[in-house]
Each structure stands twice: as structure tokens, then as C-alpha cells.
C-alpha positions as CSV (number, residue, x, y, z in Angstrom):
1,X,248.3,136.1,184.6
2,X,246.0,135.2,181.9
3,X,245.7,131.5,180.9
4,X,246.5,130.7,177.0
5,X,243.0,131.2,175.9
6,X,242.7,134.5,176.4
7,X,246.1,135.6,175.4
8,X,245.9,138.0,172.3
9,X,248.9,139.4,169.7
10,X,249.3,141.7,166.8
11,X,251.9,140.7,163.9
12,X,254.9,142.2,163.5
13,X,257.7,142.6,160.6
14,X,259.3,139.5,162.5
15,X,257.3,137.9,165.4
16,X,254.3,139.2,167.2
17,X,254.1,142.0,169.9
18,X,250.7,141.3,172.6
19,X,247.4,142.8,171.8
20,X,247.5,146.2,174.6
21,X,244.2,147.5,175.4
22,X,244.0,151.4,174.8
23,X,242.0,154.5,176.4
24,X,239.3,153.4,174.3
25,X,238.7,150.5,176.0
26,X,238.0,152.4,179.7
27,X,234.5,152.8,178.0
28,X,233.2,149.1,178.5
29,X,235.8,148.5,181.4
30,X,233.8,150.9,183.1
31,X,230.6,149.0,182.4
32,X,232.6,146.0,183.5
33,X,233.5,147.2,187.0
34,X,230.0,148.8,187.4
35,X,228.1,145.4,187.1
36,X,230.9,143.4,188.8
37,X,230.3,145.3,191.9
38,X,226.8,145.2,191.3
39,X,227.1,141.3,191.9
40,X,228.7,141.5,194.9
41,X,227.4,138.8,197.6
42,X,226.9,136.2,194.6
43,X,229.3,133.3,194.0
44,X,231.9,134.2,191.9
45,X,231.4,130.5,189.4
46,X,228.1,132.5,188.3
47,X,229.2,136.2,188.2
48,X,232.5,135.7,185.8
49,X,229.8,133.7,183.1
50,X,227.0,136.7,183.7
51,X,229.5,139.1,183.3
52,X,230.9,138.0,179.9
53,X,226.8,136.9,179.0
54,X,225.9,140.9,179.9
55,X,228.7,143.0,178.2
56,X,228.8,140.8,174.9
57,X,226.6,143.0,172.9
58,X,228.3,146.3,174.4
59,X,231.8,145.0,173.2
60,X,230.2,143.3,169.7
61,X,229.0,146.5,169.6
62,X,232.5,148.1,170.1
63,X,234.5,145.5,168.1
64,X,236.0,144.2,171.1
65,X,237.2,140.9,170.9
66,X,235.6,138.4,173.1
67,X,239.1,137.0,174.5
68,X,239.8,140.8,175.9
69,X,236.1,140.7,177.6
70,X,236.7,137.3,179.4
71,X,240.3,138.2,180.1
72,X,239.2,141.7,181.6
73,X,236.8,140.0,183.8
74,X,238.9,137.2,185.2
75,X,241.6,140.7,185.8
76,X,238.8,142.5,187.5
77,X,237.1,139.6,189.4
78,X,241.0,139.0,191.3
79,X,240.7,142.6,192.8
80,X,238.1,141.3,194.4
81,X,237.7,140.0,197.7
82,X,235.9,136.4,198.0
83,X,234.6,134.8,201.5
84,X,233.7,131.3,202.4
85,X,230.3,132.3,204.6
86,X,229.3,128.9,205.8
87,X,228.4,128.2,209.4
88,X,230.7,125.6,209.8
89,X,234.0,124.4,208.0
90,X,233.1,122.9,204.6
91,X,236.4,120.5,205.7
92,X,234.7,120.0,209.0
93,X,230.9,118.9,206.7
94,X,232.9,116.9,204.2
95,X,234.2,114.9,207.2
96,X,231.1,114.2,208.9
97,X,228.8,113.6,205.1
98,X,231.5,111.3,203.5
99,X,232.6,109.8,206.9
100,X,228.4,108.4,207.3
101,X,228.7,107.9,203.0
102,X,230.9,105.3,203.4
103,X,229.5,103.6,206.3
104,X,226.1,103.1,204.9
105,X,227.8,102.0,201.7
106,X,229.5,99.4,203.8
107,X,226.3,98.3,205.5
108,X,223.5,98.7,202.9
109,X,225.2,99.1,199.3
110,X,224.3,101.5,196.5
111,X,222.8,104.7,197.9
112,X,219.3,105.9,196.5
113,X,218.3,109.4,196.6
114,X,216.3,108.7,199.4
115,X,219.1,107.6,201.2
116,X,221.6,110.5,200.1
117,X,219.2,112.7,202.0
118,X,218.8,110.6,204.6
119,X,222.6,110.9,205.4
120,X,222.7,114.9,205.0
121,X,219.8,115.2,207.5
122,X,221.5,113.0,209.5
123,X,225.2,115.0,208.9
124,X,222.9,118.2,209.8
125,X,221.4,117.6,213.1
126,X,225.2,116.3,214.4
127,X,226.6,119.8,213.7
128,X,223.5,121.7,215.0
129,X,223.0,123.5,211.5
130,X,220.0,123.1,208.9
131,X,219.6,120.7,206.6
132,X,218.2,122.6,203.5
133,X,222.0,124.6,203.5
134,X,224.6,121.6,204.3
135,X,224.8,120.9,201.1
136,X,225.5,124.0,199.8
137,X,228.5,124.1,202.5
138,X,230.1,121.1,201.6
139,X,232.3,122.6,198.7
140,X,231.5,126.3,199.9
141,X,235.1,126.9,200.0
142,X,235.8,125.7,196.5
143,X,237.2,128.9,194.5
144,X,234.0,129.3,192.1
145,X,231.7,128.6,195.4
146,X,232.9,131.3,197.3
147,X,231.1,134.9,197.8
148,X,232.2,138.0,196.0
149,X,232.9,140.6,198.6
150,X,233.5,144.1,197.6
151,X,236.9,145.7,197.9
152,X,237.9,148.6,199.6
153,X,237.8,150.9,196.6
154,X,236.7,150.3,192.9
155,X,240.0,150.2,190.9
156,X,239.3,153.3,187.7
157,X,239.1,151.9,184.1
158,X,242.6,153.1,183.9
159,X,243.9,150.8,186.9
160,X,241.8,147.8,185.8
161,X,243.3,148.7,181.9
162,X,246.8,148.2,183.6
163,X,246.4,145.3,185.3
164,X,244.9,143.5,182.3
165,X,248.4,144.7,180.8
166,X,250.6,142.9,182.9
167,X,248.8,140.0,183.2
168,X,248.7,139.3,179.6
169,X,252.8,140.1,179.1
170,X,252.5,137.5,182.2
171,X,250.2,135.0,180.2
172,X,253.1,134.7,177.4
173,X,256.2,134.5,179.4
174,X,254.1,131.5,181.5
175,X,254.2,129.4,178.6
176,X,257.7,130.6,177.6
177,X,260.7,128.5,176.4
178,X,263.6,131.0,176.3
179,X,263.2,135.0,177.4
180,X,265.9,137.8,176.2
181,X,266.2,141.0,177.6
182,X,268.4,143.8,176.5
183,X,268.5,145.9,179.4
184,X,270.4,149.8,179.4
185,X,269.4,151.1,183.3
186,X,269.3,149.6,186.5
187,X,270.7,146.2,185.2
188,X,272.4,145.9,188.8
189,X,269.0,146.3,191.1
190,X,267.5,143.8,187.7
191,X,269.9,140.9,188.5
192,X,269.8,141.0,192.2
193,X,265.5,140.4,191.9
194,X,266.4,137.9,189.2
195,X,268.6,135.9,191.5
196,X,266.6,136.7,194.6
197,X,263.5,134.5,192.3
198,X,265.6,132.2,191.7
199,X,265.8,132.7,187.6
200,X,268.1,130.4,185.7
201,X,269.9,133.3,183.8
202,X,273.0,134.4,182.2
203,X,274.7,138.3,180.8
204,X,276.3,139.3,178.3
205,X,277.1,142.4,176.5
206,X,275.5,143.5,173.0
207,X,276.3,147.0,171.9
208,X,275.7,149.4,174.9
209,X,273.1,147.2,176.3
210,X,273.3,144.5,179.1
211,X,271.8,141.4,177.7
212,X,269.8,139.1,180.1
213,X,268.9,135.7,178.7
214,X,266.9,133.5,180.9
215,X,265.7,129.9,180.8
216,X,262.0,130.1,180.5
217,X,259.7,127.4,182.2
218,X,259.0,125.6,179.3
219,X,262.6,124.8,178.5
220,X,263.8,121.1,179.2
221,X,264.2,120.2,183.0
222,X,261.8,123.9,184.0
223,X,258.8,123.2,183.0
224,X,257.1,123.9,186.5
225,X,254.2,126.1,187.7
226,X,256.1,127.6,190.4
227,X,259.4,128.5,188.4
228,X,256.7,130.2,185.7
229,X,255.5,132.4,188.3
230,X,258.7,133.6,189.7
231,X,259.3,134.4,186.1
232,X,255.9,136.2,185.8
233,X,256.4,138.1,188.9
234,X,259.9,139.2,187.8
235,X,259.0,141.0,184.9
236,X,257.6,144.2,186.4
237,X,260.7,144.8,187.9
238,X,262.3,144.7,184.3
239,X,259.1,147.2,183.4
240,X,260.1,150.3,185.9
241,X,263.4,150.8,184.3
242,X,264.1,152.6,181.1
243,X,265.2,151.2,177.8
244,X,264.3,147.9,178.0
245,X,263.5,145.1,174.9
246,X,262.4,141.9,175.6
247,X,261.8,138.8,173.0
248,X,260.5,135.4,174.0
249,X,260.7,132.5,172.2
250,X,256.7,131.0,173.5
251,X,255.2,127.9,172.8
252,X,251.0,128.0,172.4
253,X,248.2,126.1,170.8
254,X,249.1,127.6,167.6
255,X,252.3,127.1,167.3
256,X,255.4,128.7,168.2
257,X,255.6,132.3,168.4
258,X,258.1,134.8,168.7
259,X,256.9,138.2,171.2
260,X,258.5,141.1,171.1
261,X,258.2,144.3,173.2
262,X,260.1,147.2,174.4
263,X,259.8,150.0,177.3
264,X,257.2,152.2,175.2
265,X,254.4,149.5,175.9
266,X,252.2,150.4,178.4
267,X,252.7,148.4,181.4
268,X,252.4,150.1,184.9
269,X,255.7,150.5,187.0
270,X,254.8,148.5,189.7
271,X,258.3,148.5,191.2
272,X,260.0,151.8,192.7
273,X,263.2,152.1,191.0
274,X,266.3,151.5,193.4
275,X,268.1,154.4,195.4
276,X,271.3,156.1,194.2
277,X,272.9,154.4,197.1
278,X,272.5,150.7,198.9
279,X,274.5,152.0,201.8
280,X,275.6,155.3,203.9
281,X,279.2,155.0,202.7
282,X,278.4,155.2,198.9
283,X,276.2,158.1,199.5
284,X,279.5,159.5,201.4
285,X,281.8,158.6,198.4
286,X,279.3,160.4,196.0
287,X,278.6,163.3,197.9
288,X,282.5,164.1,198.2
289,X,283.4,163.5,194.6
290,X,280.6,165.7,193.8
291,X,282.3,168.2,196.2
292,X,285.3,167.9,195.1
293,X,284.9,169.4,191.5
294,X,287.1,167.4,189.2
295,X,287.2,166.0,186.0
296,X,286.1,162.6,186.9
297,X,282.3,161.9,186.7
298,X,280.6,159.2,188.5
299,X,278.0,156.9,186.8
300,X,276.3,154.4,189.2
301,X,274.1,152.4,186.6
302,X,276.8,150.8,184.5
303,X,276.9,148.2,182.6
304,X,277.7,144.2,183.2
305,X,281.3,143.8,182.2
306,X,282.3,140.4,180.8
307,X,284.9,138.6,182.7
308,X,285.4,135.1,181.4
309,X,281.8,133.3,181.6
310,X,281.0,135.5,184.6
311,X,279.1,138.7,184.9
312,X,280.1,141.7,186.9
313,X,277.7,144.7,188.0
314,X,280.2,147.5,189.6
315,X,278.8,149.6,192.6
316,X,280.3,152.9,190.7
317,X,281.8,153.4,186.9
318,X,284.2,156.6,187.2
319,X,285.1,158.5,183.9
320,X,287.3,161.1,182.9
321,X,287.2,161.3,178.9
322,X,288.3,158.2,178.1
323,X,289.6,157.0,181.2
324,X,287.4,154.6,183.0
325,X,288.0,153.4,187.0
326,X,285.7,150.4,187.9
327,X,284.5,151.2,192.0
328,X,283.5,148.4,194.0
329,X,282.6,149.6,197.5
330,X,283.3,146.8,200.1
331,X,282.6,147.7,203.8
332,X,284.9,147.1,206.7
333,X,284.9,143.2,207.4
């Protein structure tokens, strides 16, 4: 997900909606992905800064802004792979260099630089490696020290275009205080992830639509890294069904800010959308009404009725005109 600096929105009648990338963009993505890989075996501290330095002018040029560039890259850079190529376990040189720090600290004071290089030699000869490269291993395993690698296949402009997507929906709802979704398909398969990531939520229903409202990880008592990704990596989920409107109420730099979207934004469906049936004996019950030919109709994607302050999401909804049968398939116990 992209961090709040790089988060980008376009005003709306009430609230803002996020700042997509379009086909026009695949133009200096391409560029992008071209010199990225070009950089591969450098560390990746250097590459994301000579990226954004050497496709500035391109997307000046293009009236790009430069928050889309440096979000772009940071997107590309994580389908990357990165190594630590050291000889020997940066943990395993930290040990040995700060273990002989501290004991000629303890024996002959303030160290000198003649004395710093005194103890790398020193920490180089014990673990049989050379001393012009131990320290460049020490932190070799720190994220911006380590070695771009090249994946397995060049994500397309297209691919690259989606992910950047995502992870800027992902950027707001990270620094969200209260999310509503109003969802109309698949709201049973929705609620199960929701509760499987462990989602402070709660339904209600709001003309036709299922609405989800969920406690975002800004809000009083949630405001925790790890709660803000399960959030993050829930809405995709929300994104491969059909219908769908969020709003979330996000607290940045600026302010507060009220983002809006809806199913025709152009996220990727990351998610396969569930099967007609969770289980051999629905499939069974389905196949047989269908068989049967009468007037009732089955509808497996209904919506959450309201029963007291609880939700309930029916396995089957069966209609005949106006005549509704809620169907709740329970196996033999």
C-alpha cells in the first residue's frame, strides 16, 4: 500500500474519489519497468532515488504528477525480488564487529578512525572473509541494502497500472477512521473473509443493499499496523463482486477527507468469486429444484436480514411471486 505521501484524490460534489492512473499512463510505466530491470543487481536504497531522478523529465513532460512517479516505483520495485549476497550473515558480522567495539571501548576509550579499522580488519580475518567488503556486510541485509534481483517475468504496463490501483485504495483505508460499504452480491462469501481477518464490523440493510460498516484502524482503541493491513488486504475481496460503494471517513496531513468509490473504478479482481455451492448437498438441493420445474425460484446471493442487532446471511432465498422461504442448509450432526 502506498504510504500518505504519495496518496493522490480528485474532488467530488461531496468528498473526494482517489486519483486512478489511466491507459495513458502505460506510456512512462513502460519506461519505468524498462530501466527498473535495467538496475537489476544494484541495491534497491539507490535504484528507487535513480529511478524517480531519470523519468522526471519524461513525466514533467507528460504532466504526470511527481507523487504517481514515486508511488509507481515503490509499486514496481515490490514485484521485485531482493537478495542479501553477503558471504556471511550480516547478524553473524554485527556480532563479531560490535562484540570487539565494545571491548576496546572498555579497554582504550574513544575509538579513532584508525582504530575503527583496526577492529574491522581484526572482525575480517576471524571470519576468513576480506576486509575491504565487511563493512559493506554489516547492514547488507537492511531492506534499502539489499540487491535487486529480477523476477521471473516483467509484469505489462497494464499489470504494474493495476497494482498501483490497489495499493493506493490501500494507502487511504490505512489511515482510515470509519469504512462503509454498500454491498448488493456475494455479501455472504464478503462477511465470512471479513470475520476470517478479524474486522470489527457490523450489517444492516439500506434499500436493496447490504450495508457493511467497519471500524477502521484509526478509530479509538484500533489504531494498529497490523489491524490496518488486515483491513487493506480485505478490500480486494470487496472489489471482485459487483455493485459495490464504499466511503471512508480518512484522516491525512491535510485534514480530514471523505473517499468515495464504487465498482466501476478500476481495481483488478484479485479474488475468484465464490462457487454456487459450499457443499455437495446444496449443489443436490439446487440441481433438483431446478429439475423439478415449479414456480419457486432459488436465489443464492441474498441479502443480510436484520434480526434484532444481529445479521443473518441465508445459504438459499426461495421465491415464488411474493412469497419468500429463507433456506438454511445444515448437514447431518
Amino acid at each position: 500500500m502506498l504510504t500518505p505521501d504519495l496518496l493522490r484524490w480528485r474532488p467530488l460534489a461531496q468528498g473526494v474519489e482517489p486519483a486512478w492512473l489511466t491507459e495513458r499512463d502505460d506510456v512512462w510505466l513502460r519506461e519505468l519497468l524498462s530501466a527498473a530491470d535495467g538496475r537489476v543487481g544494484k541495491p534497491v536504497g539507490d535504484i528507487e532515488r535513480e529511478l524517480c531522478a531519470e523519468l522526471e523529465p519524461v513525466c514533467r513532460a507528460q504532466r504526470v504528477d511527481s507523487r504517481a512517479l514515486r508511488g509507481a516505483v515503490r509499486v514496481a520495485l515490490k514485484g521485485f525480488g531482493k537478495i542479501t549476497t553477503a558471504k556471511v550473515a550480516p547478524e553473524t558480522v554485527r556480532r563479531v564487529v560490535f562484540e570487539r567495539a565494545a571491548h576496546a571501548r572498555a579497554t582504550r576509550g574513544k575509538l579513532g578512525p584508525e582504530g575503527r579499522m583496526a577492529i574491522l580488519e581484526d572482525a575480517a580475518r576471524e571470519l576468513g572473509v576480506d576486509s575491504a567488503s565487511i563493512e559493506a556486510m554489516l547492514y547488507a541485509d537492511y531492506p534499502k541494502q539489499r540487491i535487486l534481483e529480477a523476477p521471473d517475468a516483467l509484469p505489462t504496463p497494464a499489470e504494474l497500472r493495476d497494482s498501483y490501483q490497489l495499493a493506493l485504495l490501500q494507502g487511504f483505508l490505512f489511515r482510515a477512521a470509519e469504512v462503509n460499504l454498500w454491498l448488493r452480491s456475494h455479501v455472504r462469501a464478503v462477511a465470512r473473509f471479513a470475520k476470517l481477518s478479524r474486522l470489527l464490523c457490523s450489517f444492516t440493510l439500506d434499500h436493496g443493499a447490504t450495508r457493511m460498516e467497519l471500524s477502521g484502524p484509526l478509530a479509538i482503541f484500533h489504531a494498529t499496523l497490523k489491524y490496518g493491513r488486515a483491513l487493506a488486504t480485505f478490500i480486494p475481496t470487496v472489489a471482485s463482486t459487483s455493485g459495490w460503494q464504499l466511503e471512508a471517513k480518512c484522516v491525512l496531513s491535510d485534514g480530514p477527507l471523505l473517499v468515495s468509490t464504487n465498482s466501476t473504478a478500476p481495481l483488478p479482481r484479485t479474488h475468484a468469486l465464490p462457487r454456487d455451492t459450499d457443499s455437495k448437498l446444496e449443489a443436490r438441493l439446487a440441481r433438483d429444484l431446478r429439475r423439478a420445474r415449479s414456480a419457486w425460484t432459488l436465489r443464492r446471493e441474498a441479502a443480510a436480514f436484520q434480526i434484532g442487532p444481529h445479521a443473518f446471511f441465508p445459504d438459499f432465498v426461495l421465491e415464488r411471486g411474493a412469497d419468500r422461504v429463507i433456506v438454511e442448509v445444515v448437514g447431518y450432526w
